[in-house]
N, C-alpha and C positions, 0 to 999 in steps of 0.2 A: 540597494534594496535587498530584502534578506525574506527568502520564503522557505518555510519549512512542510517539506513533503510526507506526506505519511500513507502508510498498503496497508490492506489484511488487516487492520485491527478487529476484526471479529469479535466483538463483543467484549472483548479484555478490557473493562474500565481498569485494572490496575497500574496493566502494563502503558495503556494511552496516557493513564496522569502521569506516569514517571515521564513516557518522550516531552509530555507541555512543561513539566516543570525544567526538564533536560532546555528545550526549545530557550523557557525562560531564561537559565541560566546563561545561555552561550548567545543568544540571538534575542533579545528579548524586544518584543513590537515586530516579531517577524509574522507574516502573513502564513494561515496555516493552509495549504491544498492538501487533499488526497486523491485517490485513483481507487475507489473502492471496496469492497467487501468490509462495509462496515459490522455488521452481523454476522452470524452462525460460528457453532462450534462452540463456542465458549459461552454465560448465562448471562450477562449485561446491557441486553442490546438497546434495550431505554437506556441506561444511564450512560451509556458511551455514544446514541443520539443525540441525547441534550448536552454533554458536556460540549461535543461540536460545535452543535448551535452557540452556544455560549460563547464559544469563540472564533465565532463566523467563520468556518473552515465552508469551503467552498472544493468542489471537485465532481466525479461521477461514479457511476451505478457501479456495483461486481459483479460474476456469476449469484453468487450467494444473497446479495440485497434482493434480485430480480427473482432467484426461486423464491423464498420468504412474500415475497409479494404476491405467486402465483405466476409469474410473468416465464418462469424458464420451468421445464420440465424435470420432475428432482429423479427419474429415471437415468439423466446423467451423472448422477450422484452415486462415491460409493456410500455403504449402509453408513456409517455413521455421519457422514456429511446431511446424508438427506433424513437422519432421525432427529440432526441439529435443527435444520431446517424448520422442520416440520414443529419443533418444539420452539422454534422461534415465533413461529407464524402464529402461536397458538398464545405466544405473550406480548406478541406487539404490542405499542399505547396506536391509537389510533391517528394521534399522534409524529408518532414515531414510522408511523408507514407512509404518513402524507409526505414528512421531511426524504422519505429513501425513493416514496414514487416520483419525488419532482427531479431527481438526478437525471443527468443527461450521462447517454453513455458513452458520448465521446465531447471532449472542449475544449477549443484554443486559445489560450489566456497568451498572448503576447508570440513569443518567440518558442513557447512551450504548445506542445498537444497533450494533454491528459485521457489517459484512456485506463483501462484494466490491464484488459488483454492484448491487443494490438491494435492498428486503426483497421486494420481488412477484417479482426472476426475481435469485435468490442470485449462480450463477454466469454469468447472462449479460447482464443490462439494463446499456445504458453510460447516463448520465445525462448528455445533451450543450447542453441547453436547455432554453427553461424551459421548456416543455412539461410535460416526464418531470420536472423536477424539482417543480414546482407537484403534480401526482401523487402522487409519492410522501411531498411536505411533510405532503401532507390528511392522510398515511394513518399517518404514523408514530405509534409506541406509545411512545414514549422522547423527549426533547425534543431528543435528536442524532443524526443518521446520522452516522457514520465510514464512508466506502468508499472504493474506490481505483476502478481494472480501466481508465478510461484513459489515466493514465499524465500525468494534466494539472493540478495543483490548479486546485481548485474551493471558493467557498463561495457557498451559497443560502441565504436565507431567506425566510422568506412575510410582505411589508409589506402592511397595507391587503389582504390576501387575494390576493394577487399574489406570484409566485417573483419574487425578486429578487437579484440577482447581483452579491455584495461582493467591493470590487476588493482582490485581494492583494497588499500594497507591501511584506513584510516588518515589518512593527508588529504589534504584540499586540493581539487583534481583538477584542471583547469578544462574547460567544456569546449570541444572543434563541432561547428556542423557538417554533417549532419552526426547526431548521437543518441544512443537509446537506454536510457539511465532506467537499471530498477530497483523500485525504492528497498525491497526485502520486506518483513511483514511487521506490525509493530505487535500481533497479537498472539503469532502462532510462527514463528521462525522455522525455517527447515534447513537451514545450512551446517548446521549442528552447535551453533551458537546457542542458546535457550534468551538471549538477550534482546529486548525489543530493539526494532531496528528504524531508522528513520534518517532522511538528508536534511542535506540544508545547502538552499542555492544560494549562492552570493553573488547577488549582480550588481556588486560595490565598483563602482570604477574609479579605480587611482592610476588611472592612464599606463599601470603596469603593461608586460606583454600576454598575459593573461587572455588580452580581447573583449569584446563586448560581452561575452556568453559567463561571463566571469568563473566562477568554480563551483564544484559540489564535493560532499564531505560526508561520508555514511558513518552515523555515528551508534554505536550501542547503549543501552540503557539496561543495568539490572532492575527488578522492578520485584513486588512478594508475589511469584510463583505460586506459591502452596493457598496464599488468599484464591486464585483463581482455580485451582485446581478443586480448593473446598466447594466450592461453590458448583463447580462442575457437577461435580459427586451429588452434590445436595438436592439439584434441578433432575438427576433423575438420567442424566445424556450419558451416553458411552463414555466405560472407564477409560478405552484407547487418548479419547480425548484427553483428559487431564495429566495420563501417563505422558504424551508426546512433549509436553510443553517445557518438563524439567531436562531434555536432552536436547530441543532444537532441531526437531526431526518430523 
């Protein structure tokens, strides 16, 4: 079985079609999840809802979905997050807000937990070291976290009772529990990459020593930048916004 994960698409119908056509390419009939923030920042948030739908992507809530709804306070937002927001809210389809209110903000599909931010604070813990990561390894109920929220892959795992921090080169990773994979963002990068980002779990078992957890693979996708940056410009949102997307920052 082959699921393909996806963070942070924000509203980027550009960069989202290149990871499904990506997806198709290499994994094709693989099941799509995400971990939220389907909206804000960027101008497409209808047409990167329905293309979901359309391909029964199944996952939960962001920070971002939840302000846009009303549901989180955009006071914790900086200005441009919360002017995206706020211009979000004001083009929802009606629509398109039924599909982001019914997300749950946390979900256990299998042997995976989907969340945003982490399972102790859904929509707001970033997991930036090992710290928080060592924390939330102890605590999991599932033998994987999938999260996003910022915008960086990441993977941890607990060695010798220690978080531990696996280096991502592009190869197929093989997954120990307990472990907290995150996915990177498909719509607004910040590792300095500018390329959409997105996994893909392979839970193929060919009796290899791999194990049941089988493997994960972070893979990049160029995608037209300057389509979504026009568009930015065009809707009226901070120029910050459209600038960051061509550095990955």
């Amino acid at each position: 079985m082959k699921i393909a994960l996806l963070s942070d698409i924000h509203a980027n119908l550009a960069a989202l079609r290149a990871v499904l056509d990506d997806v198709d390419a290499v994994a094709s009939g693989a099941a799509i999840w995400h971990t939220g923030d389907i909206v804000g920042y960027n101008a497409e948030p209808n047409e990167v809802v329905m293309l979901l739908r359309e391909r029964g992507a199944v996952g939960v809530m962001g920070n971002h979905d939840a302000a846009v709804l009303g549901e989180l306070d955009l006071s914790w937002f900086n200005a441009a997050a919360a002017a995206a927001a706020r211009w979000t809210a004001a083009h929802l389809t009606a629509a398109s807000a039924t599909w982001l209110r019914a997300l749950p903000k946390i979900s256990e599909m299998g042997d995976a937990t989907l969340v945003h931010g982490s399972p102790r604070e859904p929509l707001g813990e970033y997991i930036v070291d090992a710290a928080g990561a060592h924390e939330n390894l102890v605590s999991l109920s599932t033998p994987i976290l999938f999260h996003g929220h910022t915008h960086t892959p990441a993977h941890w795992t607990l060695r010798a009772g220690r978080a531990t921090s696996v280096a991502i080169d592009g190869a197929a990773q093989p997954l120990h529990a307990p472990s907290l994979v995150n996915l990177g963002s498909v719509g607004q990068p910040r590792d300095g990459d500018p390329r959409a980002a997105w996994v893909l779990w392979d839970r193929s078992d060919d009796g290899s020593a791999l194990g049941a957890l089988g493997t994960v693979t972070w893979r990049r996708v160029a995608y037209d930048i300057a389509r979504t940056q026009a568009l930015v410009r065009a809707a009226g949102l901070p120029e910050s916004l459209a600038t960051r997307l061509a550095v990955g920052a």
